[in-house]
C-alpha positions as CSV (number, residue, x, y, z in Angstrom):
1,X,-77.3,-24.9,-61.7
2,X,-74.2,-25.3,-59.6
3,X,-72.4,-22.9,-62.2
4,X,-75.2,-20.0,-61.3
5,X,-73.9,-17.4,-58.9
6,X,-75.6,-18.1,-55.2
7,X,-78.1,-14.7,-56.3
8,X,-78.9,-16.1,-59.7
9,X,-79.6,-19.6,-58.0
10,X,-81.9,-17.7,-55.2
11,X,-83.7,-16.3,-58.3
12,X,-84.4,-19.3,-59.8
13,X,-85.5,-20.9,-56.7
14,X,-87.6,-18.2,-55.8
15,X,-89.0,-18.5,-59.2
16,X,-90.0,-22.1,-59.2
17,X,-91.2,-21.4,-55.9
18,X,-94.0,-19.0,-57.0
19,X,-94.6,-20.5,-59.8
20,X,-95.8,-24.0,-58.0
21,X,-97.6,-21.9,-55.3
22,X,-99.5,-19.8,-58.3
23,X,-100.7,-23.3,-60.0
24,X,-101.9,-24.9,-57.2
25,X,-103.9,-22.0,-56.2
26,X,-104.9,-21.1,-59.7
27,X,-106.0,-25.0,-60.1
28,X,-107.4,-25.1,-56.5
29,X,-109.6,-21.5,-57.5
30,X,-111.0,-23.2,-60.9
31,X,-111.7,-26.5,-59.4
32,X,-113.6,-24.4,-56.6
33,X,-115.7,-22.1,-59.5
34,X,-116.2,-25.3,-60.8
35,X,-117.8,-26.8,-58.0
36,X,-119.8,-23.4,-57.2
37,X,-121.2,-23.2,-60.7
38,X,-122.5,-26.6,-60.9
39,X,-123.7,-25.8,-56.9
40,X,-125.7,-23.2,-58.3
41,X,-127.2,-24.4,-61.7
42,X,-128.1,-27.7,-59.5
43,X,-130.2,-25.2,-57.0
44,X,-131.5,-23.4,-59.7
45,X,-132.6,-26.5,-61.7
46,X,-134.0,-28.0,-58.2
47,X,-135.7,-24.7,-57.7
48,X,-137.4,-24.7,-61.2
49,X,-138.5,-28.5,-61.1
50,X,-140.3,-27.7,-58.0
51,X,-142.4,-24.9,-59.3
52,X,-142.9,-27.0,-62.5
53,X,-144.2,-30.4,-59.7
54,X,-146.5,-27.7,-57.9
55,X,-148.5,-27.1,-61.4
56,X,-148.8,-31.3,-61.3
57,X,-150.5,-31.2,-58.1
58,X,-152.9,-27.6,-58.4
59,X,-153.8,-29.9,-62.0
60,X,-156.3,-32.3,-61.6
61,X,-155.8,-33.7,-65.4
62,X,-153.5,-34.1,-67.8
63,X,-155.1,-31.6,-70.2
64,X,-155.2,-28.9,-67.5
65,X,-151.5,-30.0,-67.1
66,X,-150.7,-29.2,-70.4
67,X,-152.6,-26.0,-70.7
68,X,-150.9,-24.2,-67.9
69,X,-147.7,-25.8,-68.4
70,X,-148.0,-24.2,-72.2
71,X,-148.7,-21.4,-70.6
72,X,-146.0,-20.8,-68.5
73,X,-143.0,-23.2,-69.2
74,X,-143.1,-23.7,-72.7
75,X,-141.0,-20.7,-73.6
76,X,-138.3,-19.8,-71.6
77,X,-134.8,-17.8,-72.0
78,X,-132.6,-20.2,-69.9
79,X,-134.4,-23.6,-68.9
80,X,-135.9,-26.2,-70.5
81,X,-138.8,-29.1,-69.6
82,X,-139.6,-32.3,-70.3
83,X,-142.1,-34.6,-68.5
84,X,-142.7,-37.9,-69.5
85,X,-145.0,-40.8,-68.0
86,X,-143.2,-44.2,-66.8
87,X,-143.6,-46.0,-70.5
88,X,-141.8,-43.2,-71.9
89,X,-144.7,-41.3,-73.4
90,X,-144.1,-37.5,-73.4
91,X,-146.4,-35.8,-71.6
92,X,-144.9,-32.2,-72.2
93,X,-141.7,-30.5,-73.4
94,X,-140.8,-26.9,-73.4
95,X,-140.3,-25.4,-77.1
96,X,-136.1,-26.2,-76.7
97,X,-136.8,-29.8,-75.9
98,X,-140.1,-30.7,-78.5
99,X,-137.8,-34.0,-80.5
100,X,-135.9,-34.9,-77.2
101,X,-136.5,-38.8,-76.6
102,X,-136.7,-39.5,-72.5
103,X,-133.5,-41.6,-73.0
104,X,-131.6,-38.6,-74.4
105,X,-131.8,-37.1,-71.1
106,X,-131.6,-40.3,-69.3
107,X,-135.0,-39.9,-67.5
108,X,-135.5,-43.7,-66.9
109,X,-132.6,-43.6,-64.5
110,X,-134.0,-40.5,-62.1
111,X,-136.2,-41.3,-58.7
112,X,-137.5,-39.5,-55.9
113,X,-134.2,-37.7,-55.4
114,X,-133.1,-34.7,-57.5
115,X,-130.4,-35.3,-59.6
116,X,-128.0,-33.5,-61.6
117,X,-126.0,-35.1,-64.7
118,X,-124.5,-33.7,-67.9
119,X,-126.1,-35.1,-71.6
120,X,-125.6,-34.9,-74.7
121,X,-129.1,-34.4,-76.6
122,X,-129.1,-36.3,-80.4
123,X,-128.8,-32.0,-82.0
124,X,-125.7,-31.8,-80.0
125,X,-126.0,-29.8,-77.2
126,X,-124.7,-30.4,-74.4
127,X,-126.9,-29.8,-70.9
128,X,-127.1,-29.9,-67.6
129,X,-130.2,-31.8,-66.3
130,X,-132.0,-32.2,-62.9
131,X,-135.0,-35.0,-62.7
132,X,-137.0,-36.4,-60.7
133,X,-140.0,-39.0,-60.0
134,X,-143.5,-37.1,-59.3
135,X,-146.8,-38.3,-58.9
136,X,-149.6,-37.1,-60.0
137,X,-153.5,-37.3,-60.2
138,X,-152.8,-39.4,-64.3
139,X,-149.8,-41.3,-63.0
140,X,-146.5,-41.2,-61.8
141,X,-144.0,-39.4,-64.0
142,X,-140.6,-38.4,-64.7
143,X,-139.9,-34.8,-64.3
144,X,-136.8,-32.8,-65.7
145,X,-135.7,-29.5,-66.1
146,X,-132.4,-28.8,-68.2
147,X,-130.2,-25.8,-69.0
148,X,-127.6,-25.3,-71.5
149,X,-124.1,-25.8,-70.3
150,X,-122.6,-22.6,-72.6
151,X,-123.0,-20.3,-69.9
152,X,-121.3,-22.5,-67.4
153,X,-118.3,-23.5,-69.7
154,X,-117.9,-20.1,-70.8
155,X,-117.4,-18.6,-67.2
156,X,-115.0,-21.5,-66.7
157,X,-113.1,-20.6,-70.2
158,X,-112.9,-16.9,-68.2
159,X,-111.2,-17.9,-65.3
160,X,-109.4,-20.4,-66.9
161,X,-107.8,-17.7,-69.3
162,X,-107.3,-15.0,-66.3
163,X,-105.7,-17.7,-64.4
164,X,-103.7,-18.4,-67.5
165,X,-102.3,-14.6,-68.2
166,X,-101.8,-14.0,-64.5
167,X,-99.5,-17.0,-64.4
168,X,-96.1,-16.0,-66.8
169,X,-97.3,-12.1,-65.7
170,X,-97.0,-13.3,-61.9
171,X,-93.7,-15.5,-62.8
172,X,-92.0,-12.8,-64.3
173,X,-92.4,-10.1,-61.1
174,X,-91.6,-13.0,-59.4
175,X,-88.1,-13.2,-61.1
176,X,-87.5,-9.6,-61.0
177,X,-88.4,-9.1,-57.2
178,X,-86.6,-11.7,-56.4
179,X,-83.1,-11.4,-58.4
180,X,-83.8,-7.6,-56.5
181,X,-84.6,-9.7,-53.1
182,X,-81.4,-11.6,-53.8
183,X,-79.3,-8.7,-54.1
184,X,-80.0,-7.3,-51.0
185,X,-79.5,-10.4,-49.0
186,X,-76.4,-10.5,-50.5
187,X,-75.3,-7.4,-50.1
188,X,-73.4,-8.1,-46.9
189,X,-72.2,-10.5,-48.0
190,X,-70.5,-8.8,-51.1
191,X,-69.2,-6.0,-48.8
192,X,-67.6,-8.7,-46.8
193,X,-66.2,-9.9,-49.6
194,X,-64.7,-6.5,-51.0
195,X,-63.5,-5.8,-46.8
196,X,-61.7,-9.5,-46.8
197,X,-60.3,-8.4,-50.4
198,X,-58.8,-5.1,-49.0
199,X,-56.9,-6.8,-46.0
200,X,-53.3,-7.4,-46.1
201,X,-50.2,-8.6,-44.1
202,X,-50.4,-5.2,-43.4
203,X,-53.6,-4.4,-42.5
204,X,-54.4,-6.8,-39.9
205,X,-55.0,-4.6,-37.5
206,X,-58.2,-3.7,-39.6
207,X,-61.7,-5.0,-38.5
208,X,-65.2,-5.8,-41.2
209,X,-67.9,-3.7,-40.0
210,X,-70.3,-5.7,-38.3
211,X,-74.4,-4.3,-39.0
212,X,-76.4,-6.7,-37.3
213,X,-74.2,-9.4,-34.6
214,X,-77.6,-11.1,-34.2
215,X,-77.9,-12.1,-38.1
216,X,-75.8,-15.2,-40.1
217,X,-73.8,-12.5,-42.0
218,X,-73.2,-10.9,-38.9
219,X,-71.7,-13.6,-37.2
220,X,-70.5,-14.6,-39.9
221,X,-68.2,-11.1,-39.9
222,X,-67.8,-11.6,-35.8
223,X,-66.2,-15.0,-36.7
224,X,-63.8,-13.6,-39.3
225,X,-62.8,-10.5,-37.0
226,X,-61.8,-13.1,-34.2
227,X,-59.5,-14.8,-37.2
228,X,-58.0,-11.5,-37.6
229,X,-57.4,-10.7,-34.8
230,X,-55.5,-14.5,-33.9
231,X,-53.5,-13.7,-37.6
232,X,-52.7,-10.4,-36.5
233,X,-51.6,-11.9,-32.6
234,X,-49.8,-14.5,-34.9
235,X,-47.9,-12.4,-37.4
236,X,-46.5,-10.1,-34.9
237,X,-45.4,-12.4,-32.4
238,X,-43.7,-14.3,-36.0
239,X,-41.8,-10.9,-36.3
240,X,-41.2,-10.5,-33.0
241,X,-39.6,-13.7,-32.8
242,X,-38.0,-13.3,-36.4
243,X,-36.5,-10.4,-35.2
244,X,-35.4,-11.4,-31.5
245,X,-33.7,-14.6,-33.3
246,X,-31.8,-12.4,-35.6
247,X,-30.6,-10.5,-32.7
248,X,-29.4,-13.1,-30.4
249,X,-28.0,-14.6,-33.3
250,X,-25.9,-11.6,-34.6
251,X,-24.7,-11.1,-31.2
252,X,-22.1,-14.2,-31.1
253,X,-21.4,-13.9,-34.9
254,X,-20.1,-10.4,-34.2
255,X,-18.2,-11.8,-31.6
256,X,-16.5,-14.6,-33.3
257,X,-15.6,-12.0,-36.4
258,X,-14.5,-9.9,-33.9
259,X,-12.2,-12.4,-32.7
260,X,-10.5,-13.7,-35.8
261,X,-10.2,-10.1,-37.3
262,X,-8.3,-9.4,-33.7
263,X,-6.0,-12.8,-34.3
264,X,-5.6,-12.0,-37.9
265,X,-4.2,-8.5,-37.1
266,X,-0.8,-9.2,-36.0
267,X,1.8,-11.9,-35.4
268,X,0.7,-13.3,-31.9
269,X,2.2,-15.5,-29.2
270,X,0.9,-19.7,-29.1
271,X,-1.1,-18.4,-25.3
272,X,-3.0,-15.3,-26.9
273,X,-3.7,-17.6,-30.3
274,X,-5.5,-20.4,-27.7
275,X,-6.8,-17.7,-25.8
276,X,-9.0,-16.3,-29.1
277,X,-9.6,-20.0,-30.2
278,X,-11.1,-20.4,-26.8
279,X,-13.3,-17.7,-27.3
280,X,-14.4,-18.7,-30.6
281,X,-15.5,-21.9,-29.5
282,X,-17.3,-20.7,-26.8
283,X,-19.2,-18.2,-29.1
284,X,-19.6,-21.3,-31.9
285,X,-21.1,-23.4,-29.2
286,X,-22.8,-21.0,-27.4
287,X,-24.5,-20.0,-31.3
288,X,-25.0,-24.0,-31.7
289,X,-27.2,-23.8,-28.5
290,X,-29.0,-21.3,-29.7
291,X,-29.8,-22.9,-32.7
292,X,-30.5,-26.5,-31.0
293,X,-33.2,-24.4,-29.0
294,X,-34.5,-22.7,-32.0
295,X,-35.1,-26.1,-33.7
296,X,-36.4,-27.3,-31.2
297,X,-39.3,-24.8,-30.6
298,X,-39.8,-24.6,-34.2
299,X,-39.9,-28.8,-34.5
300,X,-42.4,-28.4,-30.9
301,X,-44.6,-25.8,-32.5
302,X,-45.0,-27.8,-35.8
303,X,-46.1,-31.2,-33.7
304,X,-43.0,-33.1,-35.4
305,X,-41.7,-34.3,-32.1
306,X,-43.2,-37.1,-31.5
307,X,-42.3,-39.4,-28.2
308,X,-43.4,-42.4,-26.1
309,X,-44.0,-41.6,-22.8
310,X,-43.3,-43.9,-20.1
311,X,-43.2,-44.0,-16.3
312,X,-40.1,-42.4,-15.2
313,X,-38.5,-41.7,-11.7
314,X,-39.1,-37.6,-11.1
315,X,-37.0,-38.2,-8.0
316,X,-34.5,-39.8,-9.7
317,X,-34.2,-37.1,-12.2
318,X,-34.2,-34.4,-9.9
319,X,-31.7,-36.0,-7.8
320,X,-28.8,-36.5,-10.9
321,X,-29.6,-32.9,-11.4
322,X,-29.2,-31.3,-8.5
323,X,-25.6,-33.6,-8.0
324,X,-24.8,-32.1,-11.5
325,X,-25.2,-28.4,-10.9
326,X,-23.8,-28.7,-7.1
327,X,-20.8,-27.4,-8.1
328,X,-22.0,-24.7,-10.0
329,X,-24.1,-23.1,-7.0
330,X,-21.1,-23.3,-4.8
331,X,-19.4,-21.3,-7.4
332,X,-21.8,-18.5,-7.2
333,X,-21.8,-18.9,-3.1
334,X,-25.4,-20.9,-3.1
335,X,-26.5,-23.6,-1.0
336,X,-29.0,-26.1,-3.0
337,X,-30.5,-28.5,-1.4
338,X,-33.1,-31.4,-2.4
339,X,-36.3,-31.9,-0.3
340,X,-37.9,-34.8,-2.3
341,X,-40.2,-37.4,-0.5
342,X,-40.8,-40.7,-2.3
343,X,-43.3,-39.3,-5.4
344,X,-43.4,-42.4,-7.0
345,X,-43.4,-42.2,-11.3
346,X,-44.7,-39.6,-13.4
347,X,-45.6,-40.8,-18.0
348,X,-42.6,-38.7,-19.6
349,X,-39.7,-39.0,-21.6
350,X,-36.8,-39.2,-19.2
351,X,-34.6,-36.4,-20.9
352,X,-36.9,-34.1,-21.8
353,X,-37.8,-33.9,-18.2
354,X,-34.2,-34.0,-17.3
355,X,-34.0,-30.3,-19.8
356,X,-36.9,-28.8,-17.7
357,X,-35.7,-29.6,-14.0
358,X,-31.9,-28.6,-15.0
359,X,-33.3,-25.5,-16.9
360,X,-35.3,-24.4,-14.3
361,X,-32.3,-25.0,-11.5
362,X,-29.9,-23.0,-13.6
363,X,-32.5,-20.4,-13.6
364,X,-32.6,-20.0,-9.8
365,X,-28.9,-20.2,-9.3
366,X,-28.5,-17.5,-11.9
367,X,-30.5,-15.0,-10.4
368,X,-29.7,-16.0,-6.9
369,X,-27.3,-13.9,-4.4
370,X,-24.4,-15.1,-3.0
371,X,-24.9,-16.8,0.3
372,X,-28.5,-17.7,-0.8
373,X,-30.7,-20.7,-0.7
374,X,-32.3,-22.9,-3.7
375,X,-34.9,-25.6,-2.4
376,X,-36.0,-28.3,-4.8
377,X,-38.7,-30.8,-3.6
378,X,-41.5,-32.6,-5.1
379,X,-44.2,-34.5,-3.4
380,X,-47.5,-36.4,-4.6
381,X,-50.6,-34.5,-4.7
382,X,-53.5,-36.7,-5.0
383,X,-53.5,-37.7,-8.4
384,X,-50.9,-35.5,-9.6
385,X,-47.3,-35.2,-9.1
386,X,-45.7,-31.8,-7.9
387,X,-42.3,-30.1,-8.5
388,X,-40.8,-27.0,-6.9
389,X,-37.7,-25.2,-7.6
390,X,-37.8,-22.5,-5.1
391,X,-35.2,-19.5,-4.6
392,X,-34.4,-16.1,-2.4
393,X,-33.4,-14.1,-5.1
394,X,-34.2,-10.9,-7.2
395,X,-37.3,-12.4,-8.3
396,X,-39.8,-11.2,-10.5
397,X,-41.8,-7.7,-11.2
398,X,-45.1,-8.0,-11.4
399,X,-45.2,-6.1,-14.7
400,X,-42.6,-8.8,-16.4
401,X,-44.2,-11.5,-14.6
402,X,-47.2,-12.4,-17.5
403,X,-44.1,-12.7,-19.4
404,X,-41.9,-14.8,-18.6
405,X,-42.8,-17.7,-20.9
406,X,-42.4,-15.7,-24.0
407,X,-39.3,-16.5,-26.2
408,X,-36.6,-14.3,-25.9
409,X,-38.1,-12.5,-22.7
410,X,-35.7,-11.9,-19.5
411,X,-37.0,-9.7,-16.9
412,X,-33.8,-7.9,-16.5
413,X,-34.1,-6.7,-19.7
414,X,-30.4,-7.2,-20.5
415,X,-29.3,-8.3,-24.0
416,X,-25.9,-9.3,-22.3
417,X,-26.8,-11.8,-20.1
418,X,-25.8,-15.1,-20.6
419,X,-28.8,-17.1,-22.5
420,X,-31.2,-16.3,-24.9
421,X,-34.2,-16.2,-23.1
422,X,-35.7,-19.6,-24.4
423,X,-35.4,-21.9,-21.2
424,X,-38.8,-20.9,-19.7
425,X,-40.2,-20.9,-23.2
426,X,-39.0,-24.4,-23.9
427,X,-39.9,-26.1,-20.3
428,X,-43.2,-24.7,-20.7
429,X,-43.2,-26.4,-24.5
430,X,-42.8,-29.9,-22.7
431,X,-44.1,-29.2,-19.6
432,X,-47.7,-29.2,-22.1
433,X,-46.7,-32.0,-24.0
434,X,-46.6,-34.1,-20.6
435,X,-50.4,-32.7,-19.8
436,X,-48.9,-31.0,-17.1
437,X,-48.6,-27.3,-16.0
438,X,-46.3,-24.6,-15.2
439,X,-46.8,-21.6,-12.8
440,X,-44.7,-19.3,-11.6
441,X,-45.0,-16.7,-8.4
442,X,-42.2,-13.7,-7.2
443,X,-42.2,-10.9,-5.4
444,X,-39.4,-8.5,-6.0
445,X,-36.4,-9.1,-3.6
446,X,-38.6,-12.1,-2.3
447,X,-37.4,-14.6,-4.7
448,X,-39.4,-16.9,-6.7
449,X,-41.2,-20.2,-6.8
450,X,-41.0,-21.9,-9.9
451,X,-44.4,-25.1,-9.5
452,X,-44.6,-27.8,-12.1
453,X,-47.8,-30.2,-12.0
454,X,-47.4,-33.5,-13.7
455,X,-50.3,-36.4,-13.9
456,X,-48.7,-39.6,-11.9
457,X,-48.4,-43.1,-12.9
458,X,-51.6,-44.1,-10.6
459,X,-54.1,-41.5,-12.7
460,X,-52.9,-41.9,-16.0
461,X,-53.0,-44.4,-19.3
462,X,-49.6,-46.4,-19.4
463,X,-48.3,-48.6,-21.6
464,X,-44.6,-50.1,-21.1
465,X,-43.1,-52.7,-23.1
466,X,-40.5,-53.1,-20.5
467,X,-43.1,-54.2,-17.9
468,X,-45.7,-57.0,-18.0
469,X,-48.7,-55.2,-15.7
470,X,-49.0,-51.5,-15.6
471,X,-51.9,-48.8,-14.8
472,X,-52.5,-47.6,-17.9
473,X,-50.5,-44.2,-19.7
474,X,-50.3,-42.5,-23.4
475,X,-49.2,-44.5,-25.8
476,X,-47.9,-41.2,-27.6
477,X,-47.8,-37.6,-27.7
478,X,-47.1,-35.1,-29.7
479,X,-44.5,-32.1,-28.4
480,X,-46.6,-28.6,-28.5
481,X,-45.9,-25.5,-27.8
């Protein structure tokens, strides 16, 4: 049955469903004619033994008995008589019953209660028989009144055989209304089907028309639109990075075939040969970061970096940081200070970190002006750790602001810029993989105020080989995007 289509298994379900419901209730409605039918011959037999006991008791003899009994029940088109005395002499019997024996209809077993069995007389036939025990002014006798059972078995043979050519009839609209009951259940689901069928990489964008959002098939639809619409989110912002890649990529391979086709031109002096060899490296390496940071997202985004984390020193880090990019701020005219109280250990790997607080530095003394101020701190915040790199610079629009994180995104909106606009987009990448957060809040000409939030020592699950009692940290994470 598993081979069937869904509709032809509906079918067949529906099918065996109406068939069991159509033989109970044809079994239930014979069993109940049954029981009516023997009901009534019962009442009518009852009825008929208590005109034939009234006759007994108007009677004051047996001879007068038999004389009016003659009279009246000898002959008669549907019931029969037999009375007999207690030793089993008969008494009378009705024309249908003259060679019955009292044992035949099992007289000897009747008393003061009307009964109804089923005998077989020695002709066979087969009848229905009431009796009971009467007395009467010549003796206590045994009074019975039987009818033939044709009738009875012949309106049960009726039914029986109605019952019987109603059934396959009844099966059969059964399978046709319901292969037809099927197919429109199904028919959603079909045009769902030929709507998924129809989509492509480039049709995304496309929605299934949704009849009832209340229904399974509905939802059902609902649920597949939302897919679409995070494919569609996902393929463009996989061509949007494809294409932003290509881009920054092309930009220092231009430049380094720039460069040899200038050196290859002409005979040129040992200086001007180092010069161009100088620029070509600085292209080469400047390509090679860009291709370290593409790895890296790609490696973050697949969950294939995995690393311990361990309690680490935030201070620390920020202070080797700040010592290492002093010199560049005072280059660009920049004072950059470190505001750090004691902020005890945050569960991280120690250079990761390291790439987030120097990235985020760099940032602000980029888009600093001279003679400007960069502030880093970090302080304890209950049971989270807090960093702040905060600048007086150009800061941020409020239009570029939401996008900051994405890859490839400056707010300047310059392509000549130094970096490839993957810092913030790489931070924010390990920034999530240490269960922290990052926000970010500018105002243009204002400056900007990079906040990081990491979970400290204190509140999280630790585990360090290198110490023998720590709160507990993560064993493991996995880097994500």
């Amino acid at each position: 049955m598993k081979r069937l289509s869904i509709r032809w298994r509906l079918t067949v379900w529906i099918g065996m469903t109406v068939s069991a419901v159509l033989l109970l209730t044809g079994a239930a409605m014979v069993l109940s004619a049954r029981h009516l039918l023997l009901t009534r011959a019962h009442n009518a037999l009852s009825e008929e033994l208590r005109e034939i006991s009234v006759e007994l008791e108007i009677d004051g003899d047996e001879a007068a008995f038999c004389r009016a009994a003659e009279a009246r029940f000898f002959y008669h088109n549907i019931y029969e008589f037999a009375i007999f005395s207690t030793d089993g002499r008969p008494v009378f019997r009705s024309a249908g019953l003259r060679s019955v024996r009292p044992e035949e209809l099992q007289a000897q077993v009747v008393d003061q209660q009307i009964r109804l069995r089923k005998c077989v007389l020695g002709d066979g036939r087969e009848m229905l028989v009431s009796g009971w025990v009467r007395s009467s002014s010549f003796g206590p006798l045994l009074v019975t009144a039987a009818t033939s059972t044709e009738p009875f078995n012949r309106e049960l043979v009726t039914l029986e055989s109605t019952v019987a050519m109603i059934l396959p009839v009844s099966l059969a609209c059964s399978l046709i209304c319901g292969y037809w009951l099927a197919g429109r259940v199904l028919r959603p689901v079909r045009e769902l089907a030929r709507a998924a069928r129809a989509l492509s990489i480039d049709s995304l964008d496309q929605r299934i028309h949704v009849e009832n959002p209340h229904d399974e098939i509905g939802r059902l639809a609902e649920t597949l639109n939302l897919l679409l619409a995070r494919l569609e989110t996902a393929v463009h912002e996989i061509r949007r990075f494809t294409a932003d890649a290509s881009h920054e990529i092309r930009t220092p391979l231009a430049a380094l075939r720039a460069e040899a086709d200038l050196a290859l031109l002409r005979v040129r002096t040992s200086q001007e040969y180092q010069q161009a060899l100088q620029i070509i490296v600085d292209e080469a390496t400047r390509l090679g970061r860009l291709a370290d940071q593409l790895l890296d997202l790609s490696r973050s985004d697949a969950g294939a970096v995995n690393r311990a984390l361990r309690p680490v020193s935030l201070t620390a880090i920020l202070q080797d940081t700040v010592e290492h990019l002093q010199v560049l701020a005072e280059q660009r005219g920049l004072q950059l200070k470190l505001s750090s109280v004691p902020c005890g250990e945050v569960p991280g790997d120690e250079f990761r970190l390291g790439m987030v607080c120097s990235n985020l530095i760099e940032n602000a003394i980029k888009y600093s002006r001279p003679g400007g101020q960069i502030v880093v701190s970090c302080r304890p915040e209950g049971n989270q750790t807090v960093l702040e790199v905060s600048d007086d610079g150009i800061g941020i629009s409020a239009g570029d602001l939401p996008r900051v994180f994405d890859r490839f995104f400056r707010a300047d909106g310059s392509r000549s810029s130094a970096g490839a606009g993957l810092g913030l987009s790489i931070a924010q990448s390990i920034i999530r993989a240490h269960h922290g957060q990052i926000t970010i809040a500018s105002e243009p000409g204002q400056g900007t105020v990079v906040s990081v939030r990491l979970p400290s020592v204190e509140g999280s699950v630790v585990r360090d080989s290198n110490r023998r009692s720590v709160e507990p940290l993560l064993e493991e994470v996995s880097v994500q995007a």
